[in-house]
Backbone as JSON, one array per atom type, in Angstrom:
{
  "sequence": "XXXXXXXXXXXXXXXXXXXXXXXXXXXXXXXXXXXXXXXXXXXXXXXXXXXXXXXXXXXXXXXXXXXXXXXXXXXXXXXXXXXXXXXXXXXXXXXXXXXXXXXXXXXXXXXXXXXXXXXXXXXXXXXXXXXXXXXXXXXXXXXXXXXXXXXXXXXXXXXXXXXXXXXXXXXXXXXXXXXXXXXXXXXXXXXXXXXXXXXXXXXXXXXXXXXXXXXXXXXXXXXXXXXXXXXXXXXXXXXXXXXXXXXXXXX",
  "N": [[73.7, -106.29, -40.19], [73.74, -109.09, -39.65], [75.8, -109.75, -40.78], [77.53, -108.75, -38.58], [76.35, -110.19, -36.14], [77.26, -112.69, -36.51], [79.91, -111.89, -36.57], [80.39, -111.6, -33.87], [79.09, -114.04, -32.74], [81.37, -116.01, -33.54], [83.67, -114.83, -32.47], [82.68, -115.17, -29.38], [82.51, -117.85, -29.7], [85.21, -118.44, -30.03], [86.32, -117.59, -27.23], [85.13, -119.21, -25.57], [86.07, -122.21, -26.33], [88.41, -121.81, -26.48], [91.93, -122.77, -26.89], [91.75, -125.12, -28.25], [89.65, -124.21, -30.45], [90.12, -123.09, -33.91], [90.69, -120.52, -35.09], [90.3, -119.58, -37.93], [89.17, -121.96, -38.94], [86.62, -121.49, -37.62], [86.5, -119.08, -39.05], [85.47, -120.04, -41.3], [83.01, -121.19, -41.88], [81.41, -119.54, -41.87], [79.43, -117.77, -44.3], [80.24, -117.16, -47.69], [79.64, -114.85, -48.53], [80.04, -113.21, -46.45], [82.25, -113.69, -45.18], [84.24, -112.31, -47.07], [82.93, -109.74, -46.38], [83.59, -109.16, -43.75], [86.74, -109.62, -44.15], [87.16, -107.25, -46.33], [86.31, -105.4, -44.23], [88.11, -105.71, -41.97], [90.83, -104.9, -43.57], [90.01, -102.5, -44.1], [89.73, -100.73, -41.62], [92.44, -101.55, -40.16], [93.62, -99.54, -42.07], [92.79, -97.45, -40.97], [90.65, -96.32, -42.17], [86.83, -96.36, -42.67], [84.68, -98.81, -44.23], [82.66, -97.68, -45.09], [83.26, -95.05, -45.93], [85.69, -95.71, -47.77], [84.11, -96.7, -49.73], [82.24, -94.06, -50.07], [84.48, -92.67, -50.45], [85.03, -92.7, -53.0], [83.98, -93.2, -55.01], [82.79, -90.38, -54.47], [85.57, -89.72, -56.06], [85.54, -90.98, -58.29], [83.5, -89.69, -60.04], [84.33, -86.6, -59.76], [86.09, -87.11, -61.95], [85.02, -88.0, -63.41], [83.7, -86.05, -64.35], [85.39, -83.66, -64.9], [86.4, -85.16, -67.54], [84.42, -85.66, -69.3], [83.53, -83.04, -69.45], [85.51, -81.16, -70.14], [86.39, -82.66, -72.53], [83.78, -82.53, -74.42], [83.65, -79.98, -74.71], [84.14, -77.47, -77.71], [86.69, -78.1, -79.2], [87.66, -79.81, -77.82], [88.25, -82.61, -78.65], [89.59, -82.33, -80.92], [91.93, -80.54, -80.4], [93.39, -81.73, -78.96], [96.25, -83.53, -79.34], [96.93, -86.13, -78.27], [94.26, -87.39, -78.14], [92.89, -87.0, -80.38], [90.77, -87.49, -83.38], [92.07, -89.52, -86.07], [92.62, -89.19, -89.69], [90.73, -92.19, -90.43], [92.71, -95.38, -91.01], [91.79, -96.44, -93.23], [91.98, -94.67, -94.69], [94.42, -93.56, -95.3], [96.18, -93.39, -97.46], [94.56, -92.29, -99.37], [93.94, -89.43, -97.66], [97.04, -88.62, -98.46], [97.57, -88.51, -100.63], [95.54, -86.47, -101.58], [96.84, -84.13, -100.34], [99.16, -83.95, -101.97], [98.11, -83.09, -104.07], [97.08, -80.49, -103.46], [94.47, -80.39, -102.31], [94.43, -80.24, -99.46], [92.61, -78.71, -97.8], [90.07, -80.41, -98.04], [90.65, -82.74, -96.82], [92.0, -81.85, -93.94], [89.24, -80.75, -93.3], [87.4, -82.87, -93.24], [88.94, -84.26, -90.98], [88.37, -82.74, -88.93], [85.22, -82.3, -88.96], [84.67, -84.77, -88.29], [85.72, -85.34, -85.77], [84.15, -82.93, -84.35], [82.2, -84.44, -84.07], [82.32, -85.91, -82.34], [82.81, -84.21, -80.39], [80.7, -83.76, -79.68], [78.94, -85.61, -79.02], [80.2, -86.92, -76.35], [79.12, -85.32, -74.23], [77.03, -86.92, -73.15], [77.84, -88.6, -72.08], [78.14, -88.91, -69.2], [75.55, -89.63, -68.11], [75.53, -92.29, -67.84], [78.67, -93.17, -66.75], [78.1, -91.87, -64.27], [75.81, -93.67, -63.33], [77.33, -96.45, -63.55], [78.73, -95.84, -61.1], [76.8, -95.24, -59.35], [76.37, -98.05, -58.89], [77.94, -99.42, -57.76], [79.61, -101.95, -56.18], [80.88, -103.26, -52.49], [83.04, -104.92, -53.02], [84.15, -104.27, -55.36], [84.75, -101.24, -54.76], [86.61, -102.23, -53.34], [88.69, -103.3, -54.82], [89.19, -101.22, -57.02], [90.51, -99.68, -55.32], [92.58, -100.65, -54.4], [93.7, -101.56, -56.32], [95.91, -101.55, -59.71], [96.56, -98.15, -61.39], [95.07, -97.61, -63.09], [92.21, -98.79, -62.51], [89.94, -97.85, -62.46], [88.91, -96.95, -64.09], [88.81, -99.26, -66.39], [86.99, -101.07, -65.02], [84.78, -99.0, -65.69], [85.29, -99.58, -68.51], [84.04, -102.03, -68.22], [81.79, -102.37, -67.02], [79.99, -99.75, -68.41], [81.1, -99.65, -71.28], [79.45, -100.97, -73.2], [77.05, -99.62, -73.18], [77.81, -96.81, -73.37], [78.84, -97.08, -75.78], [76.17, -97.61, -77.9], [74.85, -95.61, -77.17], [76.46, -93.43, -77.69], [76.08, -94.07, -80.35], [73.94, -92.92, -82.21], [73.97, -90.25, -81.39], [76.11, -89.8, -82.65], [75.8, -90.2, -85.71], [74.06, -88.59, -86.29], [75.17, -86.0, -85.84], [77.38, -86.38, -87.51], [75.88, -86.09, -89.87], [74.96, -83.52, -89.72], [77.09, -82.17, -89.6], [78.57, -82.47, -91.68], [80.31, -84.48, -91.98], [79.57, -86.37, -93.82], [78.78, -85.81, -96.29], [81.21, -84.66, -96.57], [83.27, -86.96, -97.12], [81.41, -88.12, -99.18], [82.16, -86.27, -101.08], [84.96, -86.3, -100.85], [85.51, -89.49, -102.19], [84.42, -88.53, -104.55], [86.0, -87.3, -105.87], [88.18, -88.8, -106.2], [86.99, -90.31, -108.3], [87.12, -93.27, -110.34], [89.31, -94.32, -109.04], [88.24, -94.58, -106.77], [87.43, -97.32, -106.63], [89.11, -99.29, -105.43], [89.55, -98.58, -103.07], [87.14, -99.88, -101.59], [84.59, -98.55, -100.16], [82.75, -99.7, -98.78], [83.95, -100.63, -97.04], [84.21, -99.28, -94.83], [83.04, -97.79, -92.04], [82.04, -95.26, -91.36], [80.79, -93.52, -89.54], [81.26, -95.53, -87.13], [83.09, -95.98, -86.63], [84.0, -93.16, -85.7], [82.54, -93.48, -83.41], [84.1, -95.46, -81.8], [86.65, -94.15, -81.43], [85.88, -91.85, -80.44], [84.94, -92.87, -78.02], [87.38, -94.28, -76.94], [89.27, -92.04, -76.39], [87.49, -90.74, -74.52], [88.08, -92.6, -72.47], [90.68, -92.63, -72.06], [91.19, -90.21, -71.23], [89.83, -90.01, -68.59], [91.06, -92.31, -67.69], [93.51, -90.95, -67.1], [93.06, -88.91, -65.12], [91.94, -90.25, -63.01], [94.59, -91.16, -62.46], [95.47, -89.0, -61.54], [94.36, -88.26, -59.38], [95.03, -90.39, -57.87], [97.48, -89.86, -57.36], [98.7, -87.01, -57.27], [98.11, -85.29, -54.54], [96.94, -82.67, -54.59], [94.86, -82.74, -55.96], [93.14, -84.02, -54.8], [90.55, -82.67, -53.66], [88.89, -82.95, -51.4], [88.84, -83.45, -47.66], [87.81, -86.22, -47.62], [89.01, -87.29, -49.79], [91.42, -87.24, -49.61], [91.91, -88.21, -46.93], [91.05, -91.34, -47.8], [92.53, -92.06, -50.55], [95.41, -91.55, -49.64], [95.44, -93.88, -47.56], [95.01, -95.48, -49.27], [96.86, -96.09, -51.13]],
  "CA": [[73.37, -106.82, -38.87], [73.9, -110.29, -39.59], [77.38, -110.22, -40.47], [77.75, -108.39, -37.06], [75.7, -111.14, -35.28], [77.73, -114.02, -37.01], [81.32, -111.88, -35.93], [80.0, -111.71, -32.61], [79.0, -115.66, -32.31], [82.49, -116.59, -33.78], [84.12, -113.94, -31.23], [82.23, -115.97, -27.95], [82.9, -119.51, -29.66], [86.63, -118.82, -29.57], [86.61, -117.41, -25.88], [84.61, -120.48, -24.99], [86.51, -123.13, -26.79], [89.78, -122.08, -26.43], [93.4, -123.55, -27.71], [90.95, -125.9, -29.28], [89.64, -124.06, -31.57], [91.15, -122.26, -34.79], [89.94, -119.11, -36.2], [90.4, -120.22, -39.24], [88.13, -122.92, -38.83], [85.51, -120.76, -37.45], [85.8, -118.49, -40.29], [85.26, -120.72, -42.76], [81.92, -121.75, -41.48], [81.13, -118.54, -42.48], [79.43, -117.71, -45.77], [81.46, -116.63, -48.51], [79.83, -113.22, -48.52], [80.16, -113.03, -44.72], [83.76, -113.74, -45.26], [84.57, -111.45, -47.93], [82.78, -108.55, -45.65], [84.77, -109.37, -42.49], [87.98, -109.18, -43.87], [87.37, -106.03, -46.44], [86.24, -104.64, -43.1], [89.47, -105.52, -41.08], [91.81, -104.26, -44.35], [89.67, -100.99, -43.77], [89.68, -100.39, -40.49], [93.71, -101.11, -39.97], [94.12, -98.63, -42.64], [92.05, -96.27, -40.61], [89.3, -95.74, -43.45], [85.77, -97.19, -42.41], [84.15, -99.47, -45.05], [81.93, -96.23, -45.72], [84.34, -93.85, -46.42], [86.49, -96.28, -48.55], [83.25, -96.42, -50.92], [81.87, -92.94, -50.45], [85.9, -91.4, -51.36], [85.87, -93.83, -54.41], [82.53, -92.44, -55.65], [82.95, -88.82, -55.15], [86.51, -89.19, -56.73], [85.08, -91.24, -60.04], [82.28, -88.65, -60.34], [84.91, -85.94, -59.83], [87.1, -87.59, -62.04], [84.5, -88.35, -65.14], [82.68, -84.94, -65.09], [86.13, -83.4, -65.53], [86.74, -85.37, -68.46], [83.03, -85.02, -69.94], [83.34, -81.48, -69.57], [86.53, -80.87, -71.2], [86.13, -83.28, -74.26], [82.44, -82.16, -74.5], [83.78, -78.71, -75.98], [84.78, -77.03, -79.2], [88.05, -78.65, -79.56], [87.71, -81.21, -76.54], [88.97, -83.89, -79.24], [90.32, -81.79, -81.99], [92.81, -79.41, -80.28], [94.3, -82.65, -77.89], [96.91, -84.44, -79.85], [96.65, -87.58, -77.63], [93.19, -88.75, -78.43], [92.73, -86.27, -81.94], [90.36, -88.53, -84.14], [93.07, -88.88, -87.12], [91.73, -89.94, -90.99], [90.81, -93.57, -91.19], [93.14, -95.53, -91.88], [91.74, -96.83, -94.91], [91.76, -93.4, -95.75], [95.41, -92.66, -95.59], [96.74, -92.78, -98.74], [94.01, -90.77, -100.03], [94.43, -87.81, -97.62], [98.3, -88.36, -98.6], [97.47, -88.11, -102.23], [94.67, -85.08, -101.28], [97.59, -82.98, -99.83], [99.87, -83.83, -102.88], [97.41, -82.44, -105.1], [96.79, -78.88, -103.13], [93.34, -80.48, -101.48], [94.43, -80.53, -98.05], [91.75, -78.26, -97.31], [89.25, -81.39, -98.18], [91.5, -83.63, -95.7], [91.55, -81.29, -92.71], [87.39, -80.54, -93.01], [86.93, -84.54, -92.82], [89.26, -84.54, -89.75], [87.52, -81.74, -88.46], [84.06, -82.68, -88.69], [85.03, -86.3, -87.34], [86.03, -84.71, -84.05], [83.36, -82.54, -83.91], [81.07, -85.09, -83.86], [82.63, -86.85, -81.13], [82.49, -83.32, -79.05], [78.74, -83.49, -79.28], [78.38, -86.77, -78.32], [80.3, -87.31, -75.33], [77.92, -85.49, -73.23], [75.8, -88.15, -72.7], [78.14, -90.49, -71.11], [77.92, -88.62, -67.81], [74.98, -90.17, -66.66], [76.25, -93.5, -67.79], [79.17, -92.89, -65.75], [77.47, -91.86, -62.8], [75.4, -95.29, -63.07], [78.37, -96.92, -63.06], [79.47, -95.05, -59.98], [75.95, -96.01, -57.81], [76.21, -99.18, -58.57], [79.46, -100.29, -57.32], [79.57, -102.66, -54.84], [82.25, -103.08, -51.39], [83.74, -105.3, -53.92], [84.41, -103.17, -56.69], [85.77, -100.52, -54.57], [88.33, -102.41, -52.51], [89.43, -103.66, -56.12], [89.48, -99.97, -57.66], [91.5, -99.09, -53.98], [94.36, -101.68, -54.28], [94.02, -102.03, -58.25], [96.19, -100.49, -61.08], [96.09, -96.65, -61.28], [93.45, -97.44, -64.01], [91.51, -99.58, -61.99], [88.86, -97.48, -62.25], [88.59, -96.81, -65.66], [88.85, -100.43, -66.3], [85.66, -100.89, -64.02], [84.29, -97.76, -66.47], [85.18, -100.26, -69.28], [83.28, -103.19, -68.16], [80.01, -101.6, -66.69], [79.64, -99.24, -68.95], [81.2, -99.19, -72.54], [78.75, -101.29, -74.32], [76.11, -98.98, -72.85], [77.58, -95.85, -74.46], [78.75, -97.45, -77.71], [75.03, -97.74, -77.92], [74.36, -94.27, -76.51], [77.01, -92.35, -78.63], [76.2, -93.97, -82.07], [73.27, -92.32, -82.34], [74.23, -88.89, -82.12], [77.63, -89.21, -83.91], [75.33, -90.13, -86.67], [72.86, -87.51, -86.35], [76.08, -84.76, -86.05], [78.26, -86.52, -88.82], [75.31, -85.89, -91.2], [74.86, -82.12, -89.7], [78.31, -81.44, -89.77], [78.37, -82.42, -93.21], [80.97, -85.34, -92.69], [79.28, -87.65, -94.76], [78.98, -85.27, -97.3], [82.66, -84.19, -96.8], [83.8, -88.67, -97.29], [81.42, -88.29, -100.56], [83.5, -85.28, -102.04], [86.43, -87.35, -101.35], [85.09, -90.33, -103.25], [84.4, -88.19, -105.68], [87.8, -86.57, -106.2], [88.87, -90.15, -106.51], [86.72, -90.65, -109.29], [87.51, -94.42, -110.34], [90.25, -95.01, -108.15], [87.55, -95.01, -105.39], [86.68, -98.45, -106.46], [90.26, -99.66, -104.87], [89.04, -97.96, -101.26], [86.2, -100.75, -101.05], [84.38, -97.79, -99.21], [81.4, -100.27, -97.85], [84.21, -101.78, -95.48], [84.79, -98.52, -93.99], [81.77, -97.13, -91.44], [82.39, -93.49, -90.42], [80.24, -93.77, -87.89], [81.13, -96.74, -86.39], [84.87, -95.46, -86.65], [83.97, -91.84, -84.99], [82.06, -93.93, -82.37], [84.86, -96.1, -81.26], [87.78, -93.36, -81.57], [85.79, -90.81, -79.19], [85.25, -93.86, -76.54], [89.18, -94.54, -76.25], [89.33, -90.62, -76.22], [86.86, -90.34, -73.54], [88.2, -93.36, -71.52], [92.11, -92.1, -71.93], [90.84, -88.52, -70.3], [89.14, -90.5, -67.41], [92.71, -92.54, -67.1], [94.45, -89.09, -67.14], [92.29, -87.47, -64.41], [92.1, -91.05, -61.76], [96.15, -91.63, -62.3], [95.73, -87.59, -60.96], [94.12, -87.87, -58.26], [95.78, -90.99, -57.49], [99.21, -89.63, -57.12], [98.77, -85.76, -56.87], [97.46, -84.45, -53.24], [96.29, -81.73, -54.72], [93.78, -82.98, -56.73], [92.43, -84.68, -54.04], [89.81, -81.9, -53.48], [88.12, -82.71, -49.86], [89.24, -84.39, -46.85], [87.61, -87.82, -47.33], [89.53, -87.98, -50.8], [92.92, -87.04, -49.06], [92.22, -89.53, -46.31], [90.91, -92.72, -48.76], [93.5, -91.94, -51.31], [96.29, -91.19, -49.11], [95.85, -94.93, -47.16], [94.97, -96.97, -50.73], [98.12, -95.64, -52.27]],
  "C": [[73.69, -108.3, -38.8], [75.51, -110.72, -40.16], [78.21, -109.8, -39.08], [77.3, -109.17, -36.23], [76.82, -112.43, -35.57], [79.46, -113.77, -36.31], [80.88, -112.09, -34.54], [80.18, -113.14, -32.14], [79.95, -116.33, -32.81], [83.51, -115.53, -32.66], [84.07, -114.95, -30.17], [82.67, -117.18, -28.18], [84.32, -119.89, -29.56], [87.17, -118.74, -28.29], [86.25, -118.45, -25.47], [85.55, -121.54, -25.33], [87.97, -123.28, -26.48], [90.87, -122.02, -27.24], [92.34, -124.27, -28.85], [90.26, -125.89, -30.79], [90.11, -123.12, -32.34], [90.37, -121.28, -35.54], [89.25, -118.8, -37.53], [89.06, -120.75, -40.01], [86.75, -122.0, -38.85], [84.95, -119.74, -38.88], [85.36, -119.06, -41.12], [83.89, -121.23, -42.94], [80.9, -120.78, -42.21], [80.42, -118.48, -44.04], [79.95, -116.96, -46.56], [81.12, -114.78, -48.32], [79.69, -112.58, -47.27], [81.65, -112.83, -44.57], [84.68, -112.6, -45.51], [84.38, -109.93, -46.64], [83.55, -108.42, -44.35], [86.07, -109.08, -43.08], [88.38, -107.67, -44.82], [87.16, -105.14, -44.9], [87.71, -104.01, -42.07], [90.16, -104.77, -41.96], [91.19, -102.45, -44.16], [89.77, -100.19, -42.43], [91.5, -100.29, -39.97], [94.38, -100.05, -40.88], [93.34, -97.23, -41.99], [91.05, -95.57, -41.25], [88.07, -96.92, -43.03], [85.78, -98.07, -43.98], [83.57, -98.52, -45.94], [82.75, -95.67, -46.37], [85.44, -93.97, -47.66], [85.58, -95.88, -49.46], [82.91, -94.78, -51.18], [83.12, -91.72, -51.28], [85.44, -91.57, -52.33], [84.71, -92.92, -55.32], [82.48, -90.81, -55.79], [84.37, -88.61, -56.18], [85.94, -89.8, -58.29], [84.15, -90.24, -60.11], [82.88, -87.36, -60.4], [85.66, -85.79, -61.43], [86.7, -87.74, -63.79], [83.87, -87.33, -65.48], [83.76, -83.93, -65.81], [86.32, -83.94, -66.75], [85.89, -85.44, -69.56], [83.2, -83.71, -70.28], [84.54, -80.74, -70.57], [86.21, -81.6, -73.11], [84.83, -82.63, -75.16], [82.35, -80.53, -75.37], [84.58, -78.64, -76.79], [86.34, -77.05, -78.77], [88.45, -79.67, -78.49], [89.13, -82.1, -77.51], [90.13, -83.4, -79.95], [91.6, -81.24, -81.94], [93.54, -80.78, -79.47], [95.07, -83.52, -78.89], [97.03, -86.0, -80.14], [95.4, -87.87, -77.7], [92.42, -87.51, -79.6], [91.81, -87.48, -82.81], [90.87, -88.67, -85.39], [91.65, -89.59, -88.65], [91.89, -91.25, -90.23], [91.92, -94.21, -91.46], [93.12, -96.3, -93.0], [91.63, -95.82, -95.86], [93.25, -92.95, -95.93], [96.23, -92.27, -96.37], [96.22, -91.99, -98.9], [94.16, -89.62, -99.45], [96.12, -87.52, -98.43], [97.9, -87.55, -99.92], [96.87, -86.46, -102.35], [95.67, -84.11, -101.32], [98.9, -82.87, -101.09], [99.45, -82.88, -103.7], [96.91, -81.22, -104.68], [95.26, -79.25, -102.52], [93.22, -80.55, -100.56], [93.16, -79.7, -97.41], [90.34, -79.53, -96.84], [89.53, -82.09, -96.78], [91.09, -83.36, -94.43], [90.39, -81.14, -92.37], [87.54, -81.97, -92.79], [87.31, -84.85, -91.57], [88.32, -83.89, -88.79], [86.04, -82.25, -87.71], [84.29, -84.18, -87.92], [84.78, -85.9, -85.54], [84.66, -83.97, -83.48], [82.02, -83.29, -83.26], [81.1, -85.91, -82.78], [82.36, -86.1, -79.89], [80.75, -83.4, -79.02], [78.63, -84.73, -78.94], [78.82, -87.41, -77.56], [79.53, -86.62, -74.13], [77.49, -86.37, -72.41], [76.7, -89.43, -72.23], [78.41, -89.99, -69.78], [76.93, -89.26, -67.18], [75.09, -91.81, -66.76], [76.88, -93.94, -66.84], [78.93, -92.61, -64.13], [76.39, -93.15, -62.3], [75.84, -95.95, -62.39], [78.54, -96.71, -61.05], [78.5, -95.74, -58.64], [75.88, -97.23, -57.86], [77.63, -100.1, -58.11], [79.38, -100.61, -56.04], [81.02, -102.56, -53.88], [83.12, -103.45, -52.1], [84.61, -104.2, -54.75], [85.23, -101.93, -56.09], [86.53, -100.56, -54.05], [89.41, -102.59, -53.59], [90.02, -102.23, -56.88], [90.72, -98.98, -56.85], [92.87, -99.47, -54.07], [94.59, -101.98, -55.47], [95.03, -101.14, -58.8], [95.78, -99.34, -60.8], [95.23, -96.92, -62.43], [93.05, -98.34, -63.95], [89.97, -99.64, -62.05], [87.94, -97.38, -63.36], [88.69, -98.13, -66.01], [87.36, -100.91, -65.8], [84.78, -100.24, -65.25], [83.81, -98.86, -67.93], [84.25, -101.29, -69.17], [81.77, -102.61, -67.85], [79.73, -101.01, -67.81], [79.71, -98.92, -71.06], [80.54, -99.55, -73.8], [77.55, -100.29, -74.14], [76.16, -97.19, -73.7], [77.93, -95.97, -75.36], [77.0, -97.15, -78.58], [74.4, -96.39, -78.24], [75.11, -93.35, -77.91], [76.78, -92.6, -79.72], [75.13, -93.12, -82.89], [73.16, -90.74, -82.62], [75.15, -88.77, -82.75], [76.36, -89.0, -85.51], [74.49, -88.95, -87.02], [73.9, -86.0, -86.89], [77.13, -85.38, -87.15], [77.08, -85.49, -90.12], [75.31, -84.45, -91.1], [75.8, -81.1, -90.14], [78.6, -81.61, -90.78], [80.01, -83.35, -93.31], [80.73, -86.45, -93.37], [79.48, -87.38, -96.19], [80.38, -85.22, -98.01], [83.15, -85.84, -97.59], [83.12, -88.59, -98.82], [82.41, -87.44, -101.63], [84.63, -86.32, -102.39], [86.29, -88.47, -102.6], [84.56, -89.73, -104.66], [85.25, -87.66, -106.48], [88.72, -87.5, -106.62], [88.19, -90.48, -107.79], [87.02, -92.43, -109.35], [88.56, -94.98, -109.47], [89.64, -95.44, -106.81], [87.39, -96.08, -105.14], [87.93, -99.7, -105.66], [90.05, -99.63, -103.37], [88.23, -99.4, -100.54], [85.36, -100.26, -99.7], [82.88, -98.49, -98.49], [82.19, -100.64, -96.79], [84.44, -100.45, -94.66], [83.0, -97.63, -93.27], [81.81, -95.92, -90.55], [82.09, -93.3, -89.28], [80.69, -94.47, -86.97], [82.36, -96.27, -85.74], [84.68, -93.93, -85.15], [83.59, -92.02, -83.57], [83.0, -94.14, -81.58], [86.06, -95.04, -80.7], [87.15, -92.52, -80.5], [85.69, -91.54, -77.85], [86.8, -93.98, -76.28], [89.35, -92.84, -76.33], [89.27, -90.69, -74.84], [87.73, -91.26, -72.27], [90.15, -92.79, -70.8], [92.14, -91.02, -71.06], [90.31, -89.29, -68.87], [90.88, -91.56, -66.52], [93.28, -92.01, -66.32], [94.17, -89.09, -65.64], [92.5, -89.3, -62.64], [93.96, -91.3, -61.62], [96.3, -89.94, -60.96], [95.6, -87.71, -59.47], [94.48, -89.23, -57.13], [96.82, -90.54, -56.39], [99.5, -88.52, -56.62], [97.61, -85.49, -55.42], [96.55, -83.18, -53.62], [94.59, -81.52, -55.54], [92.62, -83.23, -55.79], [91.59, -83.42, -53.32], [88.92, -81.95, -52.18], [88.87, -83.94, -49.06], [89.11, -85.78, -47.23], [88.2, -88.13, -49.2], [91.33, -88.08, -50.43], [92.85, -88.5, -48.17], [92.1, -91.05, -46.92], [92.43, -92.61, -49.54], [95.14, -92.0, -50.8], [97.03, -92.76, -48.26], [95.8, -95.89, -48.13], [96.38, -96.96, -51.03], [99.39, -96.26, -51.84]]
}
């Protein structure tokens, strides 16, 4: 109401004033976040998308956009079976799988990969309601920027709001499902198969967890990429009117 009162009384002061005075001027009188809302307004309105509608697309398409990629990663082989974000060995581990598979232990190798991944499918879950955080708290800002930004504008956004929040969130259960899944166990075998050569590894600098943590976040965030570049670019994705019409004038 009061940025509608303020266009209004800069409206009448130019009919009144005239040649004399400059628009410009007037706007500037303005306060910055008076400003800002006036002219996302106009960029919305000549694109034929309210202010509303800009935010409400943006929001059902990230919420579209991250449950798809929750939901997929989230099962038996989410991580494991995808090439492009696979959680590989360590690599402070990669001689040793090399060596492992020299010596007929690849079985050892593959279980360590294995369980790695697994542990990442159980613990992306829980960054849905992260994500959806994210999502209510985004201001006009944020989604004119996510509108006219980079096709991973959004995810970007995803990054800043949210990724210290589920670093936090996911280390907890990786740890809980490393130990279940028995990759901690599996990393001691190894070190034990190494016998003395382990002491070369310097296996305090390496933190499984920490590792399994990080590797399923650029997973998770790459799938969320994926899925906004989609519905970006492809029409079809765009699953209800008000993502056809937002999407259709950002683009």
């Amino acid at each position: 109401m009061k940025i509608f009162t303020a266009t209004l009384v800069i409206i009448f002061a130019a009919i009144a004033v005239g040649a004399q005075a400059d628009w410009k001027d007037l706007l500037d009188e303005l306060p910055e976040s008076a400003q800002n809302a006036l002219t996302t307004t106009a960029a919305a309105d000549v694109a034929g998308v309210s202010t509303e509608e800009m935010v409400a697309g943006l929001k059902e398409a990230l919420n579209t956009a991250t449950a798809i990629a929750v939901d997929r990663l989230g099962q038996e082989g989410g991580y494991l079976d995808n090439p492009a974000i696979r959680i590989p060995m360590p690599k402070e581990l990669s001689w040793i799988e090399k060596g492992l598979r020299q010596v007929g232990q690849e079985d050892m190798a593959d279980e360590f990969v294995t369980t790695m991944n697994r542990a990442a499918e159980q613990a992306v879950p829980a960054a849905l309601n992260q994500f959806q955080g994210a999502i209510e708290n985004m201001t006009l800002k944020d989604a004119e920027g996510i509108l006219h930004g980079p096709e991973d504008a959004a995810t970007q956004y995803f990054r800043k709001h949210s990724e210290a929040a589920l670093r936090e969130q996911f280390l907890p259960i990786v740890q809980e499902t490393t130990s279940s899944a028995g990759v901690t166990s599996t990393y001691q075998d190894i070190m034990e198969q190494l016998g003395s050569y382990s002491s070369f590894l310097q296996p305090q600098s390496l933190d499984v967890d920490e590792y399994v943590t990080d590797e399923a976040l650029n997973g998770l965030f790459a799938i969320v990429a994926q899925e906004e570049k989609r519905i970006r670019e492809d029409p079809v994705a765009r699953s209800s009117e008000l993502l056809k019409k937002v999407f259709s004038n950002g683009s």
